[in-house]
DRENLUM-183259 format. One record per residue (C-alpha): x, y, z; residue number from 0. Coordinates in steps of 0.001 Angstrom, whole numbers, plus 500000, padded with zeros to 6 digits. Example, Ala and Ser with C-alpha at 12.3 -4.5 7.8 and 13.67 -1.06 7.14 Angstrom:
+--------+--------+--------+-----+
:      x :      y :      z : num :
+--------+--------+--------+-----+
: 512300 : 495500 : 507800 :   0 :
: 513670 : 498940 : 507140 :   1 :
+--------+--------+--------+-----+
//
This chain:
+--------+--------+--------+-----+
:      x :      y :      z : num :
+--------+--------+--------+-----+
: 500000 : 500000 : 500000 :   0 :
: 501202 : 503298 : 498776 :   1 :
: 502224 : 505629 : 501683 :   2 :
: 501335 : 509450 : 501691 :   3 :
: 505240 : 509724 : 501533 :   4 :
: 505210 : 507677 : 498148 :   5 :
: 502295 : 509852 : 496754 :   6 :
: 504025 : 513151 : 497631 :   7 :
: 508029 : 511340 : 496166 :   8 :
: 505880 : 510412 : 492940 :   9 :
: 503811 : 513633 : 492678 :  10 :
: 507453 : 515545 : 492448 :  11 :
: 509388 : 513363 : 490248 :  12 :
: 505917 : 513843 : 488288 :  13 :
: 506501 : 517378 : 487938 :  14 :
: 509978 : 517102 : 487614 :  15 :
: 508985 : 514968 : 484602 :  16 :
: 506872 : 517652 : 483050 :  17 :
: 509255 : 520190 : 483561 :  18 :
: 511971 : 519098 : 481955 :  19 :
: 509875 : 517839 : 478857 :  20 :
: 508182 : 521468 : 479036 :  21 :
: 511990 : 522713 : 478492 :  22 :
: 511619 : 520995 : 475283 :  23 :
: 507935 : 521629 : 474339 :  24 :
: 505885 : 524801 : 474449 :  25 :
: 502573 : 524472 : 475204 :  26 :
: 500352 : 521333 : 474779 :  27 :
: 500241 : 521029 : 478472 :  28 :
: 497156 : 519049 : 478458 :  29 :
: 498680 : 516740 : 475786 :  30 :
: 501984 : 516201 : 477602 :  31 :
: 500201 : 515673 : 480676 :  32 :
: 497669 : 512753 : 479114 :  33 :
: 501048 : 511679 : 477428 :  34 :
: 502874 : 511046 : 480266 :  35 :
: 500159 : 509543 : 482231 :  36 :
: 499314 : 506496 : 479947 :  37 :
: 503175 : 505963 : 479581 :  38 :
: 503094 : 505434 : 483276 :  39 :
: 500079 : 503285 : 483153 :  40 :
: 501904 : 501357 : 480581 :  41 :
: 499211 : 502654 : 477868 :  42 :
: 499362 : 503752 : 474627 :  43 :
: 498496 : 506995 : 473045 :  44 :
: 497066 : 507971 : 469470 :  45 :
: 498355 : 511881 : 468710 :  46 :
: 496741 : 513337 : 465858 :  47 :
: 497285 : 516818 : 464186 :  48 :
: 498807 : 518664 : 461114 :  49 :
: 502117 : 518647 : 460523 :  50 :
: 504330 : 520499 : 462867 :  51 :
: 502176 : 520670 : 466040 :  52 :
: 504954 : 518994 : 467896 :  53 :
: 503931 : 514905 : 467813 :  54 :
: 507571 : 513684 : 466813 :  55 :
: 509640 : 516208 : 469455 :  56 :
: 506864 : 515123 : 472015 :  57 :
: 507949 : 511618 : 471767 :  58 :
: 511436 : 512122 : 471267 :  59 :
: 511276 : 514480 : 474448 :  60 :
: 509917 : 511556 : 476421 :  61 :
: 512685 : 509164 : 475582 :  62 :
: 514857 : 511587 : 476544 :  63 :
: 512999 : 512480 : 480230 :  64 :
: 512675 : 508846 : 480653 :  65 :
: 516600 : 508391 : 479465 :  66 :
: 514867 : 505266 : 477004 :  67 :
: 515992 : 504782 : 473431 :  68 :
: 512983 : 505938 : 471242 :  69 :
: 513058 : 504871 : 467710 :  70 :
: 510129 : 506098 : 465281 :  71 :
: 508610 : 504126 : 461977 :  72 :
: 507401 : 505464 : 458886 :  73 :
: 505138 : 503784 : 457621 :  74 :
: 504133 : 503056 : 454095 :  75 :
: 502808 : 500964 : 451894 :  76 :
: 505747 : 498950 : 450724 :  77 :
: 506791 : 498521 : 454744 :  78 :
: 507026 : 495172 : 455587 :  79 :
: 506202 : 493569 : 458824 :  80 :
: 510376 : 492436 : 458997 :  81 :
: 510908 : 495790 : 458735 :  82 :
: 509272 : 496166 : 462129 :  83 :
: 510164 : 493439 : 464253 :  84 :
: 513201 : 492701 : 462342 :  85 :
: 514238 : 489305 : 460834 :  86 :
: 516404 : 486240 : 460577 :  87 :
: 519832 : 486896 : 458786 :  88 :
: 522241 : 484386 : 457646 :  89 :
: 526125 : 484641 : 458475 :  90 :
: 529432 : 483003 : 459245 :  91 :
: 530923 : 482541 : 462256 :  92 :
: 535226 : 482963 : 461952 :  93 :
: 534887 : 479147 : 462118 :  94 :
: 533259 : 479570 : 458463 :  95 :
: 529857 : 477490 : 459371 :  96 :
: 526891 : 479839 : 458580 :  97 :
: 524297 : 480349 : 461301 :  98 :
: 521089 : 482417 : 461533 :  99 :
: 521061 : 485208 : 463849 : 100 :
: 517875 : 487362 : 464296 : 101 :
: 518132 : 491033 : 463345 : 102 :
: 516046 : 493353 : 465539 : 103 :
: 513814 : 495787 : 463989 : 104 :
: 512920 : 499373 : 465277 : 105 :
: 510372 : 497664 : 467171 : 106 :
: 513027 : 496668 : 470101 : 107 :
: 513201 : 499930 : 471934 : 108 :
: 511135 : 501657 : 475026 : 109 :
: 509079 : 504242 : 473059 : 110 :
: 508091 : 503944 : 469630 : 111 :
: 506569 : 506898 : 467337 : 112 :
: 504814 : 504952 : 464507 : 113 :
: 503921 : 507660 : 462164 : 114 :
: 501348 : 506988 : 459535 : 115 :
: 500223 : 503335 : 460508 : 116 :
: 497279 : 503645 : 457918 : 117 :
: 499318 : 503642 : 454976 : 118 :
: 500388 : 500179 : 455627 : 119 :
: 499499 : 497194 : 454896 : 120 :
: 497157 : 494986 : 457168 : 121 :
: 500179 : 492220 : 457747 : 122 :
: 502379 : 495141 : 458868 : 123 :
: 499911 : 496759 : 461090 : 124 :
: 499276 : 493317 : 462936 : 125 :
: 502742 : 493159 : 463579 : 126 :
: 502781 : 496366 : 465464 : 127 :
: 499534 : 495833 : 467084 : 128 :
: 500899 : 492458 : 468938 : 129 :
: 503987 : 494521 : 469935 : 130 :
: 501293 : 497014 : 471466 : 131 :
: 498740 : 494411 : 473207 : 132 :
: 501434 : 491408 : 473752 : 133 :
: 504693 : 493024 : 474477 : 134 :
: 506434 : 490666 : 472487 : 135 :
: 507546 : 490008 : 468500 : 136 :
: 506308 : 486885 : 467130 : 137 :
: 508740 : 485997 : 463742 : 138 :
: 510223 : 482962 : 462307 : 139 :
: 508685 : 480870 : 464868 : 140 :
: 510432 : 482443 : 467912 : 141 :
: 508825 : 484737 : 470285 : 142 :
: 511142 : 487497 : 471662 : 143 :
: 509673 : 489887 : 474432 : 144 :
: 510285 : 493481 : 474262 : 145 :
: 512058 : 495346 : 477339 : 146 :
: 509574 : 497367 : 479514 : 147 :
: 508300 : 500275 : 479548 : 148 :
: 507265 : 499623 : 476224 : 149 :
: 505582 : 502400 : 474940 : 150 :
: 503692 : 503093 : 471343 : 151 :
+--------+--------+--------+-----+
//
């Protein structure tokens, strides 16, 4: 059980949060604020807006609050769902025997900024989508779980 010690400790690391984001970021307190909140409930958030509202530095700001590696995803239509997770790759060891090594994708890191997930294809999207609701990357017949906080 949380102590009123433990509220008051997270309620100022909270605003220490904010702050240094806000250093980053003008305005869109309410959005930070939402932001932040379903990163710590280990949600995910869906920011839409015209171009240069501040959506990427947001989420770039975040990674770099949280000190997490942040990678963003373009998507497209000729994205493939390797692209995402990442895949199997062939090489040689200094013995010479080939072996098959998996590749991460962008997926791997703490906070992801996938920009334009409409545009891709329905095979792509699922890939991100059981990144999102399973925490983990499903390829080649492996399962590999991503590192927490995972964040989309």
């Amino acid at each position: 059980m949380a102590t009123e010690k433990d509220v008051a400790f997270f309620a100022e690391k909270s605003k220490q949060l904010l702050d240094e984001i806000a250093k980053d970021l003008v305005g869109q307190k309410d959005v930070v604020e939402q932001t932040v909140i379903a990163m710590i409930a280990g949600g995910n958030v869906l920011l839409e807006g015209v171009p240069g509202v501040g959506k990427t530095r947001l989420v770039r700001s975040l990674g770099q609050a949280f000190s997490l590696p942040f990678s963003r995803i373009q998507f497209t239509p000729d994205l493939m769902p390797a692209d995402v997770t990442g895949t199997n790759i062939m090489e040689k060891d200094e013995d010479g025997k080939t072996r098959i090594r998996f590749q991460k994708g962008p997926v791997f890191s703490n906070i992801i900024l996938a920009d334009e997930i409409n545009r891709a294809t329905p095979k792509t999207q699922s890939a991100l989508l059981e990144a999102m609701q399973e925490h983990t990357v499903t390829t080649g017949g492996s399962t590999y779980h991503l590192e927490e906080p995972f964040f989309v």
